[in-house]
SEKOL-209750 format. One line per 5 residues: number of its first residue (from 1); their letters; for each residue x, y, z of C-alpha. Coordinates in steps of 0.5 Angstrom, whole numbers, plus 500, padded with zeros to 3 digits. Layout:
REM residues N
NUM = a = X Y Z  ...
END
This chain:
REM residues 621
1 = xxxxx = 497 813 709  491 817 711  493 824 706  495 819 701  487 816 700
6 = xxxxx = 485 823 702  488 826 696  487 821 691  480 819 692  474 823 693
11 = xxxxx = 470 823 699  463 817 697  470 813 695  474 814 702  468 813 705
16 = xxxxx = 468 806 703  474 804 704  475 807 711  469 804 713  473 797 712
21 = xxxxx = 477 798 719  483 795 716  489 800 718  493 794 714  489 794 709
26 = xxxxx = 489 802 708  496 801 709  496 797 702  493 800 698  496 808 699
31 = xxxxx = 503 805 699  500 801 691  497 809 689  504 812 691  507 807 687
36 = xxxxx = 502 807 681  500 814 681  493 813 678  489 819 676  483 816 681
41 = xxxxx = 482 810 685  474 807 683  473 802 691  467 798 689  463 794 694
46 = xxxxx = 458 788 694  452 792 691  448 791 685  451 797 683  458 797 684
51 = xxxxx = 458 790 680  455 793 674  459 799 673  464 794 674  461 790 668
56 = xxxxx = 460 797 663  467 798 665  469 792 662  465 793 656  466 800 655
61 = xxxxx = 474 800 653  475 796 658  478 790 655  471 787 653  467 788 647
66 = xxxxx = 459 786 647  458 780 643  450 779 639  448 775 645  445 779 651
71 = xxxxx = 450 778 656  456 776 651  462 779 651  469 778 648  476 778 650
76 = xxxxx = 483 777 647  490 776 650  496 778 647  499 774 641  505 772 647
81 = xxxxx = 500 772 652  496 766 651  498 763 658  500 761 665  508 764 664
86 = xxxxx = 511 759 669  518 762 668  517 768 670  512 766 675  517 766 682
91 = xxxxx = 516 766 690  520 771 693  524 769 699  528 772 703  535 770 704
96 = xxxxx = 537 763 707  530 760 705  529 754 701  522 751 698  527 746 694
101 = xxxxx = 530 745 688  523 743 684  519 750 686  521 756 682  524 761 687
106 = xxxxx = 528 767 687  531 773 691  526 777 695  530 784 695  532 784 688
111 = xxxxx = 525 781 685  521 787 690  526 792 687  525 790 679  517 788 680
116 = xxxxx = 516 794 683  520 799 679  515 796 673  509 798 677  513 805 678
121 = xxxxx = 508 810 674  504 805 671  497 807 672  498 814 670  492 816 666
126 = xxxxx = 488 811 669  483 809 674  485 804 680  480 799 681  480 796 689
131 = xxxxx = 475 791 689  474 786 695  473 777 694  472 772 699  475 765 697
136 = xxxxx = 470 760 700  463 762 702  463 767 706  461 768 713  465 761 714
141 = xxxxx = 471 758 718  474 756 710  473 765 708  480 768 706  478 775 705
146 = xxxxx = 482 778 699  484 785 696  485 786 689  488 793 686  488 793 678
151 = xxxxx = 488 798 672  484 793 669  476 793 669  477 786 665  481 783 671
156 = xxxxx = 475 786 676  470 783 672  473 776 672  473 776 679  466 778 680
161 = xxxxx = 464 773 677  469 767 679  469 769 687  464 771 691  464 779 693
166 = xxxxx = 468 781 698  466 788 701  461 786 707  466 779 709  472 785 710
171 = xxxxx = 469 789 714  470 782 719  477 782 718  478 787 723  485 791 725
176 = xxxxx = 490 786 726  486 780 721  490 776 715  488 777 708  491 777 702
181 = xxxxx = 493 782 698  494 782 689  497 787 686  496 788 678  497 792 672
186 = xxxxx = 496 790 665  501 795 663  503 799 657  498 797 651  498 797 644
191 = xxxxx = 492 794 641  488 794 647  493 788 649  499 788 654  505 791 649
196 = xxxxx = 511 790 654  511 783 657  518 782 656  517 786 663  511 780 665
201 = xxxxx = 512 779 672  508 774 677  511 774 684  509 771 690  510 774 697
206 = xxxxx = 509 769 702  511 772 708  506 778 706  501 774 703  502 779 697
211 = xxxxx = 502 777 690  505 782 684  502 781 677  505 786 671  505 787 663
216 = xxxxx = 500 782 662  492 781 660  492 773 661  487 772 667  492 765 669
221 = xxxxx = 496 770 671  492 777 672  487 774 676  490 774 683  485 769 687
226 = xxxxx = 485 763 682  492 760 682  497 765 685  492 765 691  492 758 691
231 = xxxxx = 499 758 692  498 763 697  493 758 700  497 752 700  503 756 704
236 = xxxxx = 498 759 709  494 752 710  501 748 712  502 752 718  495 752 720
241 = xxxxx = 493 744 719  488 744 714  488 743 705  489 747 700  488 743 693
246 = xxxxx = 487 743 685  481 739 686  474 739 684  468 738 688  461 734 686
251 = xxxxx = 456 731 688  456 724 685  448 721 686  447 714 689  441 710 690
256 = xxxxx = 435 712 694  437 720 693  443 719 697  449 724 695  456 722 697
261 = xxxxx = 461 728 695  467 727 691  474 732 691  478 730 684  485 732 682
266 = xxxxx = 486 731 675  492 734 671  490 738 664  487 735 659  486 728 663
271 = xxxxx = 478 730 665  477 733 670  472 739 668  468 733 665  468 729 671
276 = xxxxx = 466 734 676  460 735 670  458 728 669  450 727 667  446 726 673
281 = xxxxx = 451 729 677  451 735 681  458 740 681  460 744 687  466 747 683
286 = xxxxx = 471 745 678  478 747 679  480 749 687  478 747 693  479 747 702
291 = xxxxx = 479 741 706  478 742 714  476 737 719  471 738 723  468 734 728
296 = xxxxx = 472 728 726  469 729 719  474 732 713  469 737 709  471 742 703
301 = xxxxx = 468 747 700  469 750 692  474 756 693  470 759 687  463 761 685
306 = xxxxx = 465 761 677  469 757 673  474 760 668  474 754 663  477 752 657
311 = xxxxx = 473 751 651  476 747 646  471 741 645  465 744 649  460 742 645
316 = xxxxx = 452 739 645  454 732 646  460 732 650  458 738 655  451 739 655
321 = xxxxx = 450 743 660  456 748 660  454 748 652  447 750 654  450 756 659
326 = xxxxx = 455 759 654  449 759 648  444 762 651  443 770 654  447 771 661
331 = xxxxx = 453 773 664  459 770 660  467 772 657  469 769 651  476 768 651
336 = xxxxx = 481 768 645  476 765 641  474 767 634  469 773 633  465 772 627
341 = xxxxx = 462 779 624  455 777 626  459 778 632  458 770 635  464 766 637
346 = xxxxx = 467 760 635  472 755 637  475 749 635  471 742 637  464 746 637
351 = xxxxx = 460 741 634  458 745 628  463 750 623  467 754 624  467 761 620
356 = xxxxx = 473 762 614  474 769 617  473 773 623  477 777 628  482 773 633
361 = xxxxx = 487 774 638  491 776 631  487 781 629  483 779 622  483 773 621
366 = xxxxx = 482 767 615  482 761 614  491 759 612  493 766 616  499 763 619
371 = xxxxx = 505 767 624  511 770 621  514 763 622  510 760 617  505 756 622
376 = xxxxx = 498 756 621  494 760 626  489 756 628  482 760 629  480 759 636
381 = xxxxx = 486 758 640  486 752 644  487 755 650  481 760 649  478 760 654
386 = xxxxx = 471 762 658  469 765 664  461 764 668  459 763 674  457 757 677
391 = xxxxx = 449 760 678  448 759 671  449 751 671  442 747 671  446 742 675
396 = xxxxx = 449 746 681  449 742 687  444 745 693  450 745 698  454 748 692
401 = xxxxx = 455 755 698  454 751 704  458 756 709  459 749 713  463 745 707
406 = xxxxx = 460 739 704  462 732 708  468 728 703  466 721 701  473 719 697
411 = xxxxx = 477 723 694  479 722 686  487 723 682  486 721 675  492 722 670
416 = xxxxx = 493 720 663  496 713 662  495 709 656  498 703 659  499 701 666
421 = xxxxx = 492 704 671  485 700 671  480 705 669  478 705 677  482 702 683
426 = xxxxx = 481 704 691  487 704 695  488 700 701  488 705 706  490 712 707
431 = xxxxx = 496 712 707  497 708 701  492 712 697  496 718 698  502 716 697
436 = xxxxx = 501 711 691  495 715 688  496 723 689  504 723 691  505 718 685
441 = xxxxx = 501 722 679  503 722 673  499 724 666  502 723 659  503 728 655
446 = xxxxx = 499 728 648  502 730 641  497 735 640  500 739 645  508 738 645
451 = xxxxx = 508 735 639  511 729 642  506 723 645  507 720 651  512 722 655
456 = xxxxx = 509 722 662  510 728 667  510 727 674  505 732 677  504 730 685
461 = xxxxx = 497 731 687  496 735 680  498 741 684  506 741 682  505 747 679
466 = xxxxx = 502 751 685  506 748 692  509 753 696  512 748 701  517 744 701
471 = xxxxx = 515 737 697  517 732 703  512 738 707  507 737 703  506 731 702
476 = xxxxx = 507 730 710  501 734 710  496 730 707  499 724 710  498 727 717
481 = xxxxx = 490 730 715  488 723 716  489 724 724  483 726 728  478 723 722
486 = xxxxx = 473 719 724  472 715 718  477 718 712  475 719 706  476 713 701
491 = xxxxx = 481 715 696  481 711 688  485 713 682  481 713 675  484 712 668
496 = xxxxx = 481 714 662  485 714 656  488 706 657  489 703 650  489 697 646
501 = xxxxx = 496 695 643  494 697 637  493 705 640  485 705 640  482 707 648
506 = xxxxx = 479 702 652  474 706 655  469 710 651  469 718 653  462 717 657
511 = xxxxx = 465 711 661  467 715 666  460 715 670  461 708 670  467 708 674
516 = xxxxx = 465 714 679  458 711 681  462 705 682  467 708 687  460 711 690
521 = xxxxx = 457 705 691  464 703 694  465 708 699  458 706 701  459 698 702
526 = xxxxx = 453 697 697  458 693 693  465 688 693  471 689 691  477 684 689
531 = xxxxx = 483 685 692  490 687 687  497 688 689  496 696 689  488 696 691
536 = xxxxx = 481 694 689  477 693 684  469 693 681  467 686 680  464 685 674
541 = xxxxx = 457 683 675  457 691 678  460 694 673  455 691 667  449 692 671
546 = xxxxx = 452 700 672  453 700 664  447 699 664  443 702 668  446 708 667
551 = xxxxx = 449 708 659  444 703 656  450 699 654  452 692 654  459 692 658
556 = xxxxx = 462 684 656  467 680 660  470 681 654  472 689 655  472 688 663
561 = xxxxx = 479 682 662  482 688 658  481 694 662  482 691 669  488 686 668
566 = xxxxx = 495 688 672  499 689 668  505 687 675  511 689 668  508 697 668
571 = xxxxx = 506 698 675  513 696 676  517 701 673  511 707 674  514 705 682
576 = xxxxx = 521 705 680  521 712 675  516 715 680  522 713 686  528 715 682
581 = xxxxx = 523 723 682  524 723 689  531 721 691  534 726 685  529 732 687
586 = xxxxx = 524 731 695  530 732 699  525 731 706  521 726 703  518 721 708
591 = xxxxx = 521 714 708  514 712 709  514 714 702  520 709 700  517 705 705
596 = xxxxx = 511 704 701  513 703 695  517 697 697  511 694 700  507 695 694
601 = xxxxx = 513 692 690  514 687 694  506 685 693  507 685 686  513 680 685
606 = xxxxx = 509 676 689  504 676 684  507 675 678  511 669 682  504 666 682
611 = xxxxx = 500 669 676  505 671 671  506 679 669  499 680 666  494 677 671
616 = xxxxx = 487 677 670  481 679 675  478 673 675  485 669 677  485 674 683
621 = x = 478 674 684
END
């Protein structure tokens, strides 16, 4: 192992890497420089220095390119390689093992054999990068220390700015310590993107919290400790009692100063950056979080200290401030949107005009270019992206890097519903919370998207794509991670896209303060509720005066009758389709699931025997 680091790289670099007194480690990377054969190996520490050859690395061929703003750079994926590939993204388990037939699995053996024959040689001619992260603030009981090999200088770049640096953390991993381990090369290029991704491969090493990563650019895939180490996570922290989740973090502000902390778990496009972004509000993170108890009390931290973000509709009204990080000098990456000559990027729902032609991911673009199926391509692709760092936002939250966590008031699942949720509503309790809010979540597909509206997808917890544990586990483990807490969390649903018959939304796109401060006010028993068959409700008294106060708007009885009716024949049949899911797919559900569903079920029926199928607040209040 030794002779092999001895050989490839150069003493200032050995030093550095035999100074993290990791022999598994060691182990890991020698066994990766035999594999890919690389014609040196690069070992970057925490210093100033080390990140910023990272970035000129990155800018210099590196698979970025400067833009006109200082700081700026640009990025383009692939024709076919503008997302997560979800097909070919498997956990590898040995022989005899099951995680369930809804988690995409496959034979260990035969995928190591097949994966690693694509990294065999892979990094001839090339420089291996090994950098070191940290998932969760560092020197904390939430760090998880990673090691990232890649032949791609845009990969470690992300990295440092989604995740904190890693260097000085590792060294406390000691001999026999866990960590994670990602391996990635981008592959055979052409045109600077990844030419071979019919060989693009994402496999996911439970046992040896090992991911691989090949023949692809896209940093869903390529970017090791976003979500396939949250799959790595999920698996780890099911052994261990403690959560891993797609959630966000802010701070929701409260009279009197009072900051009460708030974990979201939303599925795409149903406003789950937005929430954690709300005016006057602060954010910890927006995308992945860990929860452990501590003293009687669940805290949580942001896994990351950046955020990789999609663009489309960020624009000065909408997302202020984000609008503001991206338009001004720093650190930011601009992915797969347009590049105009000047050298300044452009993307749909900016707020302003789009250039009719540029370079994007499809090369020189105009307006009317279409594939060679005869569609159009769009000039900004609507899963372009950007990467910055968390830093760079005016409304970061003081305890964002808290290594202690933050305290978790209530915890949020929202989907995309045209005609069943209220726009908020708090569960009874926490077993119900979980079980009818995060294990029943469902969000509607939009036309935009899959070309076909409304077809509700079951999405448990917002997390279906990344569980590394059988469903019925899982689920058991949030229900079970209430025990020992003094005063859990309280748990609500928010809905921000119910709609009128007539297809026209209910609420407006800045409502969703309104329905976040109220749950805030709730958590703190500043104000009441009334009781529904599936949980409580704002009154309308403290919803007009949040309207109000924080928007300037009157909210009439009116729009509260129509958004916070029960609608017992919807919320019926969301029961039955969401229970017909886990009969036909959750083999080792809890019957405490079944039994729910049934108490829920039976409350609703009461309800419309005395008030019929569409019941007023105000009958209930």
């Amino acid at each position: 192992m030794n002779k092999v680091l001895e050989n490839k790289l150069t003493s200032e670099h050995l030093d550095k890497i035999m100074a993290v007194g990791s022999p598994k480690m060691h182990a890991f990377v020698a066994n990766a420089i035999e594999l890919t054969n690389p014609d040196s190996v690069y070992v970057f520490t925490d210093s100033a220095e080390d990140m910023e050859h990272m970035r000129n690395l990155a800018k210099n061929g590196g698979g970025e390119v400067p833009l006109a703003m200082e700081g700026h750079t640009y990025h383009f994926d692939g024709f076919g390689d503008q997302a997560r590939d979800k097909a070919n993204t498997k956990y590898l388990l040995a022989k005899g093992a099951s995680l369930g037939a809804s988690l995409n699995s496959t034979d260990k053996d035969a995928a190591t054999e097949e994966v690693r024959s694509f990294l065999k040689n892979s990094m001839v001619g090339k420089t291996m990068l090994v950098a070191f992260f940290c998932l969760g603030p560092t020197d904390s009981d939430f760090s998880i220390s990673c090691v990232q090999v890649t032949d791609s200088p845009y990969v470690g770049h992300s990295e440092s700015m989604l995740y904190r640096p890693g260097y000085e953390q590792f060294k406390k991993v000691g001999e026999a310590g866990d960590f994670f381990k990602f391996i990635h090369t981008e592959g055979r290029l052409e045109n600077g993107v990844s030419a071979d991704t019919d060989k693009r491969r994402i496999y996911m090493d439970l046992d040896e919290n090992l991911v691989y990563s090949t023949n692809t650019q896209y940093a869903g895939n390529t970017v090791g400790l976003k979500k396939l180490a949250l799959r790595l996570a999920i698996n780890k922290a099911s052994g261990e009692g403690w959560l891993a989740e797609h959630m966000f973090v802010m701070g929701a502000h409260g009279p009197g100063g009072r900051i009460t902390y708030f974990t979201g778990a939303f599925p795409s496009a149903c406003g789950k950056t937005s929430t954690s972004m709300l005016p006057g509000q602060t954010i910890v993170g927006d995308d992945i979080a860990y929860l452990r108890k501590k003293d009687g009390q669940m805290r949580c931290v942001n896994v990351e200290s950046g955020i990789f973000g999609i663009i489309r509709d960020v624009n000065p009204d909408d997302d202020p401030v984000i609008h503001e990080a991206l338009t001004k000098p720093g650190e930011v990456i601009f992915g797969n949107v347009l590049i105009s000559d000047d050298l300044k990027p452009s993307w749909l729902g900016m707020g302003q005009d789009i250039p009719e032609t540029g370079t994007n991911y499809s090369g020189k673009w105009h307006k009317g270019k279409t594939d060679d199926n005869g569609n159009d391509i769009s000039p900004s692709h609507k899963n372009a992206r950007y990467t910055l760092k968390i830093a760079a936002l005016s409304n970061k939250d003081e305890r964002a890097d808290d290594p202690k966590g933050v305290p978790i008031g209530a915890i949020v699942y929202g989907g995309r519903d045209s005609d069943t949720l209220a726009p908020v509503e708090q569960a009874f309790d926490w077993t119900e919370g979980i079980i009818a809010k995060g294990a029943s979540l469902e969000s509607e597909t939009t036309a935009a998207t899959l070309g076909k509206e409304g077809v509700r997808t079951f999405n448990i917890m917002s997390n279906m794509d990344f569980v590394s544990v059988p469903l019925g586990q899982y689920i058991q483990n949030n229900l079970d991670f209430a025990d020992g807490v003094d005063n859990p969390p309280s748990i609500f649903s928010v809905n921000y896209f119910l709609k009128n018959a007539d297809g026209n939304y209910l609420n407006g796109m800045l409502d969703k303060v309104v329905w976040i401060l109220w749950a805030e006010l709730r958590v703190n028993g500043d104000v009441e509720a009334i009781k529904t068959p599936t949980g409580f409700i704002p009154l309308y008294e403290d919803l007009a005066k949040l309207f109000k106060d924080k928007l300037d708007q009157d909210y009439t009885k009116e729009q509260y009758e129509k958004q916070f009716t029960v609608r017992v024949p919807n919320l019926l049949a969301k029961i039955d389709r969401v229970e017909q899911i886990y009969r036909a797919k959750v083999d080792d559900a809890p019957q405490i699931v079944y039994d729910t569903f049934a108490r829920i079920r039976t409350r609703l029926n009461e309800a419309k025997q005395k008030h019929g199928e569409n019941i007023s607040p105000s009958d209930l209040a």
